[in-house]
C-alpha positions as CSV (number, residue, x, y, z in Angstrom):
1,X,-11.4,11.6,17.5
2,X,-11.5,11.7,13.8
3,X,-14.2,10.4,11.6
4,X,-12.5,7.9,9.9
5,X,-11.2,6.9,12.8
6,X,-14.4,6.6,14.7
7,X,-16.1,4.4,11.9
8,X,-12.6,2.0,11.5
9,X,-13.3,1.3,15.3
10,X,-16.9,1.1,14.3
11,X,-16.2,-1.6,11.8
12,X,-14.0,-3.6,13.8
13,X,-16.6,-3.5,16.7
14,X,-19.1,-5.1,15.1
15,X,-17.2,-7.1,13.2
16,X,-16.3,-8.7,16.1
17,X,-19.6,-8.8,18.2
18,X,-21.0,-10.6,14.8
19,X,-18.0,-13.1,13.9
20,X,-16.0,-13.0,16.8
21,X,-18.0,-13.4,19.6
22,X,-19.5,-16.0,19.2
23,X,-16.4,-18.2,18.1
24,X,-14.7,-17.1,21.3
25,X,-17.4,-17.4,23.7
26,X,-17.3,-21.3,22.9
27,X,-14.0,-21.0,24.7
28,X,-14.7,-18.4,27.2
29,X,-15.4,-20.1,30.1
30,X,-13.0,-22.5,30.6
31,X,-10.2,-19.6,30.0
32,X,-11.2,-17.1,32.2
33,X,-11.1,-20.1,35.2
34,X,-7.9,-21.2,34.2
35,X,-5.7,-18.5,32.7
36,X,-4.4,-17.5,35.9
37,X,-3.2,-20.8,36.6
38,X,-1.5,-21.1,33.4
39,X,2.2,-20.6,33.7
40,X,3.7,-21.0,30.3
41,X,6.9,-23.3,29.9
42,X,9.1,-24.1,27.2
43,X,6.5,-25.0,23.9
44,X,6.8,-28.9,23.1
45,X,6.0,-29.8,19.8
46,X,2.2,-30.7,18.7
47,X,-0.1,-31.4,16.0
48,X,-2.6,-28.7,16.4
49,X,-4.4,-26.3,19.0
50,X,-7.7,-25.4,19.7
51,X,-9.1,-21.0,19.9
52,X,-9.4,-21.7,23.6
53,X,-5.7,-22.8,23.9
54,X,-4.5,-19.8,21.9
55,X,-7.0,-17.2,24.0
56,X,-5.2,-18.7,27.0
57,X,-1.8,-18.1,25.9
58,X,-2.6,-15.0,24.5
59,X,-3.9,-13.6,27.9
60,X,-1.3,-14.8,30.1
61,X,2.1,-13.5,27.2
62,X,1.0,-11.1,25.6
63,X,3.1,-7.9,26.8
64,X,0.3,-5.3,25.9
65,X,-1.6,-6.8,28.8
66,X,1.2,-6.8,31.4
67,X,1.6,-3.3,30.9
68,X,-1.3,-2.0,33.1
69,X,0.5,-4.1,36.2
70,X,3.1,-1.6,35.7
71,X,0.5,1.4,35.0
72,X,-1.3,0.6,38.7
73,X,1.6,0.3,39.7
74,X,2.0,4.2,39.4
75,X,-1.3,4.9,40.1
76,X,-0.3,3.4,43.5
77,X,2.7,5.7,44.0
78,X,0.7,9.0,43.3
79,X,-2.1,7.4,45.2
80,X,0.7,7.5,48.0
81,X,2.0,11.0,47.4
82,X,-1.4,12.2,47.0
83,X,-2.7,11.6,50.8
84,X,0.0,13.1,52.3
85,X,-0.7,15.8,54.7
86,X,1.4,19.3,54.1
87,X,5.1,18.6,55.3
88,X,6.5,20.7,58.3
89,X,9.3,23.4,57.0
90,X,12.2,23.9,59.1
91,X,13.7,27.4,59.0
92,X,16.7,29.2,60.5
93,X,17.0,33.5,59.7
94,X,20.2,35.2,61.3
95,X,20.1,39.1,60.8
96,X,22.3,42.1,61.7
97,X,26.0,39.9,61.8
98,X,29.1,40.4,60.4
99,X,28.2,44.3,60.0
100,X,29.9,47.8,60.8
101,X,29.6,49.9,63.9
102,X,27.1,48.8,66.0
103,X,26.4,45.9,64.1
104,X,30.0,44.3,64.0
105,X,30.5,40.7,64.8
106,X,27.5,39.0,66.6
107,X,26.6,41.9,68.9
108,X,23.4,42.7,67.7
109,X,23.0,39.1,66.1
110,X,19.2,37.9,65.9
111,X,18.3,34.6,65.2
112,X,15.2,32.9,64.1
113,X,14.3,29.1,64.6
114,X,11.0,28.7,62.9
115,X,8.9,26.0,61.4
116,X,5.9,26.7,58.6
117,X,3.6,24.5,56.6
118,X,0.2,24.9,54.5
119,X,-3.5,24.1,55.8
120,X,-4.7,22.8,52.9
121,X,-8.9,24.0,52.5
122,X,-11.8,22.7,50.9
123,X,-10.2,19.1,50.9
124,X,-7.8,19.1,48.4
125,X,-6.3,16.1,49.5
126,X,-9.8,14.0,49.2
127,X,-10.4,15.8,45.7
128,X,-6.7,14.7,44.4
129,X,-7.4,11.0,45.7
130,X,-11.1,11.4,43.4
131,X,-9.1,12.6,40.5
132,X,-6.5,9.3,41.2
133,X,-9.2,6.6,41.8
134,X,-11.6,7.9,38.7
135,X,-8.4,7.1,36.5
136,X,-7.8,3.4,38.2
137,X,-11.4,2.7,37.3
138,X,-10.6,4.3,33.9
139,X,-7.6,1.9,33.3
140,X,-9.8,-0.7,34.5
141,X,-12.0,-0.5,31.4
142,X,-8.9,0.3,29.0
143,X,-7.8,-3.4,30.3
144,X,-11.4,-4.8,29.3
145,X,-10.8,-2.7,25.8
146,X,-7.3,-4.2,25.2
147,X,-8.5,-7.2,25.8
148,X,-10.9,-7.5,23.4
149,X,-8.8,-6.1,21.3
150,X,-6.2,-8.4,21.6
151,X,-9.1,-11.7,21.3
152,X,-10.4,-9.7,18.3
153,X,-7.2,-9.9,16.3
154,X,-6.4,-13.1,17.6
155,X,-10.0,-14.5,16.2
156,X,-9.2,-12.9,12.9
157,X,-5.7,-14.6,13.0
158,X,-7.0,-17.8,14.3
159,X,-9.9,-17.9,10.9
160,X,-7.2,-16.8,8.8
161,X,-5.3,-20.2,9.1
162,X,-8.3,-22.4,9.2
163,X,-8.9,-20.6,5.6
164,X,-5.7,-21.4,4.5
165,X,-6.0,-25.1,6.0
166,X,-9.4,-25.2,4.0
167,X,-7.7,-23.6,0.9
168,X,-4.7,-26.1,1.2
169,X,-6.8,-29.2,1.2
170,X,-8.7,-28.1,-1.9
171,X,-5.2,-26.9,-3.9
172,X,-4.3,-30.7,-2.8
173,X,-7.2,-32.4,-4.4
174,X,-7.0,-30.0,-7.8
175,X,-3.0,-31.7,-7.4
176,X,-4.4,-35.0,-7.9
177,X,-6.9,-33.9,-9.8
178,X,-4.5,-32.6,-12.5
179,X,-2.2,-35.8,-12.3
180,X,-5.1,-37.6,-12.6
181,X,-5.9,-36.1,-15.7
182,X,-2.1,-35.7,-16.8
183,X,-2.4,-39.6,-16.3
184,X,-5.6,-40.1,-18.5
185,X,-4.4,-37.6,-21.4
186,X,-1.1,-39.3,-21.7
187,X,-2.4,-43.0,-22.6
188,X,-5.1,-41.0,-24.9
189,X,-1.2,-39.1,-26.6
190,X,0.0,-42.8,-26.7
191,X,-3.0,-44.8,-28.0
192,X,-3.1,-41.5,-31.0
193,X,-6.6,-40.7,-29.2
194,X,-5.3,-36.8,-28.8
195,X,-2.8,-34.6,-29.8
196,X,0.3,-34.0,-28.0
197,X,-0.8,-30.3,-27.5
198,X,-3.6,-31.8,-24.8
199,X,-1.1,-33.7,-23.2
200,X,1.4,-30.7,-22.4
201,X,-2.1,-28.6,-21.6
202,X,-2.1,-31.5,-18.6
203,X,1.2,-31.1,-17.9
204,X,1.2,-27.3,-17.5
205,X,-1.6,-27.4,-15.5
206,X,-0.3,-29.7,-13.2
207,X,2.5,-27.6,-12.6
208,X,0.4,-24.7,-11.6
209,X,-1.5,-26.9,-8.9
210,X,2.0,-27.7,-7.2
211,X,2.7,-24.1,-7.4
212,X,-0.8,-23.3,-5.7
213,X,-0.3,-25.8,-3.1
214,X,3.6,-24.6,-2.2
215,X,2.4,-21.1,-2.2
216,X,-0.9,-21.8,-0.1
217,X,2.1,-24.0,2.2
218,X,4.0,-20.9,2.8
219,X,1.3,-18.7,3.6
220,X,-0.2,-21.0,6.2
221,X,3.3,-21.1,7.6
222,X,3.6,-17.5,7.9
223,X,-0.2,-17.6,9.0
224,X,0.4,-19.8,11.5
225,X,3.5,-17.6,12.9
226,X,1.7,-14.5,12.9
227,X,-1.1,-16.2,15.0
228,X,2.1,-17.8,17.6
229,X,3.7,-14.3,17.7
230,X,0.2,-13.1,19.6
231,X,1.5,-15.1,22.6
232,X,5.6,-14.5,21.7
233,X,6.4,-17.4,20.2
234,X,8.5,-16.7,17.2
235,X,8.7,-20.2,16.6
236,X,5.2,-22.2,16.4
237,X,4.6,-24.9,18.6
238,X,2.1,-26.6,16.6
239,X,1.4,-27.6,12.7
240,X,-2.6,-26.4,12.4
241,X,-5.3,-25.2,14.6
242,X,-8.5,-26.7,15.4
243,X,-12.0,-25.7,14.1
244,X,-14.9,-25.6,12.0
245,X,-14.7,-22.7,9.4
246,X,-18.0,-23.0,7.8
247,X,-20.3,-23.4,10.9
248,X,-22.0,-20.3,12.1
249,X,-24.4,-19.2,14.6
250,X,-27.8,-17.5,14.1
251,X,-26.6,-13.7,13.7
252,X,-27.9,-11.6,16.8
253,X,-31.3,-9.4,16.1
254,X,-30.2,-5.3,15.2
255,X,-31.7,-4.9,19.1
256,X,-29.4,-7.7,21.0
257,X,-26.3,-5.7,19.0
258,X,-27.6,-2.2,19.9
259,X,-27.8,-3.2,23.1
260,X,-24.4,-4.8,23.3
261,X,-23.1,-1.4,21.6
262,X,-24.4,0.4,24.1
263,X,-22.7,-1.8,26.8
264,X,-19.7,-2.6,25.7
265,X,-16.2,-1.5,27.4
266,X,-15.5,0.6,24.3
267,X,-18.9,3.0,25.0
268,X,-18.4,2.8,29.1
269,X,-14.7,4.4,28.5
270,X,-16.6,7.3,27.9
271,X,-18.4,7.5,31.1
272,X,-15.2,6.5,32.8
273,X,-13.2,9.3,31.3
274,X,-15.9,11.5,32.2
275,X,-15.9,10.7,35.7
276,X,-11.9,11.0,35.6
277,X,-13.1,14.8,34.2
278,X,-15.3,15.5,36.8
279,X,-12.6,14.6,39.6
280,X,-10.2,17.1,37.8
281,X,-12.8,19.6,37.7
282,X,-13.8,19.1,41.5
283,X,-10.1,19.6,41.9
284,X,-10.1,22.5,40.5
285,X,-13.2,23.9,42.2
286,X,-11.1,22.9,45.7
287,X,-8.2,25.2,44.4
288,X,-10.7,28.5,44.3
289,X,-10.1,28.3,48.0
290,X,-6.5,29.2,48.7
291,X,-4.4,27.8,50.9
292,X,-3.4,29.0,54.5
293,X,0.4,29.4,55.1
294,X,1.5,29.7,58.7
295,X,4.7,30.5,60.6
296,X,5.9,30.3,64.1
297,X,9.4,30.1,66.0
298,X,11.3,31.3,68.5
299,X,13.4,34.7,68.3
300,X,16.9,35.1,70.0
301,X,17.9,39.1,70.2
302,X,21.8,38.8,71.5
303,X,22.0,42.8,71.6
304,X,19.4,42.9,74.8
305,X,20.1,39.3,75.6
306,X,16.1,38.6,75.0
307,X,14.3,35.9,73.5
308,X,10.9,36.4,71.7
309,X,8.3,34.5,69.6
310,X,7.2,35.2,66.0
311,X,4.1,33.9,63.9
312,X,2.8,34.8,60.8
313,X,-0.1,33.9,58.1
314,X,0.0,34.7,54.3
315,X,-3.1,33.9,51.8
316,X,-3.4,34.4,48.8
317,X,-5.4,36.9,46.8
318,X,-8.2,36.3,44.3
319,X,-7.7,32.8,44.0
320,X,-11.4,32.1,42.5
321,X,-10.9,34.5,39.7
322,X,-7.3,33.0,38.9
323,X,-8.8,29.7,38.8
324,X,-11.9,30.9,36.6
325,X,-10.1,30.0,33.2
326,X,-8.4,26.5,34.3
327,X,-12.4,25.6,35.3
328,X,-13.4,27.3,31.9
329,X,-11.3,24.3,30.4
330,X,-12.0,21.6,32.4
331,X,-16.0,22.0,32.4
332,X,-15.2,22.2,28.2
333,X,-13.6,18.9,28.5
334,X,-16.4,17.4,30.2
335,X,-18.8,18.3,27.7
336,X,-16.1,17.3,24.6
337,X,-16.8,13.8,26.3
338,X,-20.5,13.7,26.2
339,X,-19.9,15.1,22.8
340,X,-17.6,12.4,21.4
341,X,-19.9,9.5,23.2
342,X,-22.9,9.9,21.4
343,X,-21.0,10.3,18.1
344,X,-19.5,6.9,18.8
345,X,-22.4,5.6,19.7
346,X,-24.3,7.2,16.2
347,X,-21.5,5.6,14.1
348,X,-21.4,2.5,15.7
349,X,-25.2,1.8,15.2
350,X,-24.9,3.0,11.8
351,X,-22.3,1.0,11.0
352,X,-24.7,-2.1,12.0
């Protein structure tokens, strides 16, 4: 991970455990209970909605959470694959046919039925299923991290149009303020009180308070869709949102936050990635002891009308010292883990 790119997540981390959190866990509870109840239906028209509405839709639309259903899904068919035991090969060898001389025809024909398979050592299969449940656990967390992803941006979202609903109301009143005062300066122009140069002053800046308040209109509209798109509705189902923009809760002490750093779902994807690590590298510790391939079947020799039975066992050579520079790599990994976590965890408290 890059720098910059460590202290943008670092931002947006705490960010979000200062602001965010506490503006979504007013709505937490109630969400979590019901969300998988919620089955969404065609949007009716209404006034406004309130964050814990738009965290429910949010978690039961929004496509970059449906994804890991499918991504389990996967897991589940190598999870399958994975725990199978070594197939059985079936094998048929014909020899000395179809020659010259003494070998013509099917004289001296020898045929061999065999079957042959692998005796896997060391537990591979066990190891493989380590590696597969380490990275279901790892997905796990990535879920929690999307997640609060996802609520993070939709809390940014959600603020942005109860700032432009705030903004809105106070382009409104400088409206009528300036018609007010377009009002007043006029009867001054008539009763000769002023000049006419005041009364176009008025006039001109009345017209730039309907401009604010068309403009500040349109950007809450296209506020208010980018917050609907969250859940995919291109079309917003509501006028405004619901909330208090200027009420805040007593910030959390730099301890709370460092341990809520330390915590969080973005710090224990380290420690699950480093357990999917140490499942690889266990697999690859299995593999320094080679597997047994065996043989057997049954022999037919038509040129002394015999029948016989053949085995045989192959293993390969050196297997630990192939394998050195694949475990070289892995155990690297590992430490590149350990490595990147405390950086992450260095920039995030620094950025606090």
């Amino acid at each position: 991970m890059k720098p910059s790119f460590l202290i943008g997540r670092a931002r947006a981390i705490t960010c979000l455990l200062i602001f965010g959190l506490p503006i979504i866990a007013q709505a937490e509870s109630s969400v979590w209970t019901n969300v998988r109840s919620y089955e969404p239906k065609t949007p009716l028209m209404r006034e406004s909605i309130t964050l814990e509405d738009a965290i429910k839709r949010t978690l039961a639309d929004n496509p970059n959470l449906h994804e890991f259903e499918f991504r389990q899904q996967v897991l589940a068919g190598e999870t399958k694959t994975a725990g199978l035991k070594p197939g059985l090969i079936a094998g048929v060898e014909l020899e000395n046919f179809l020659g010259t001389g003494e070998v013509s025809g099917l004289k001296e024909l020898e045929m061999t039925l065999t079957l042959s398979s692998v005796i896997q050592l060391d537990n591979k299969p066990a190891a493989r299923l380590g590696v597969l449940s380490a990275r279901r656990e790892q997905q796990d967390v990535e879920k929690k991290i999307r997640t609060l992803d996802l609520l993070g941006e939709l809390n940014r979202r959600y603020i942005h149009v109860l700032s432009l609903q705030a903004l809105l109301a106070v382009t409104k009143e400088a409206e009528a303020l300036a018609r007010y005062t377009l009002e007043a300066v006029s009867k001054r122009v008539e009763a000769g009180a002023s000049p006419l140069l005041e009364q176009k002053r008025a006039l001109s800046a009345l017209a730039q308070s309907q401009l604010d308040v068309d403009v500040t209109k349109q950007n809450l509209r296209f506020a208010i869709r980018s917050l609907a798109i969250m859940w995919g509705e291109p079309n917003p189902s509501f006028r405004r949102v619901e909330g208090k923009l200027f009420v805040f809760q007593e910030t959390a002490s730099f301890n709370a936050l460092s341990m809520a750093i330390q915590n969080s779902p973005h710090i224990d994807l380290f420690a699950q990635q480093s357990r999917v690590q140490s499942a690889q590298l266990r697999l690859v510790q299995a593999g320094n002891r080679p597997d047994i391939e065996w043989s057997a079947g049954i022999r037919r020799i038509q040129g002394i009308d015999e029948t016989a039975f053949v085995a045989g066992v192959s293993v390969p050579l050196f297997q630990k010292q192939r394998n050195l520079g694949e475990y070289e790599a892995q155990k690297a990994r590992l430490d590149l883990i350990e490595q990147q976590k405390q950086s992450d965890v260095r920039n995030l408290l620094h950025s606090v």
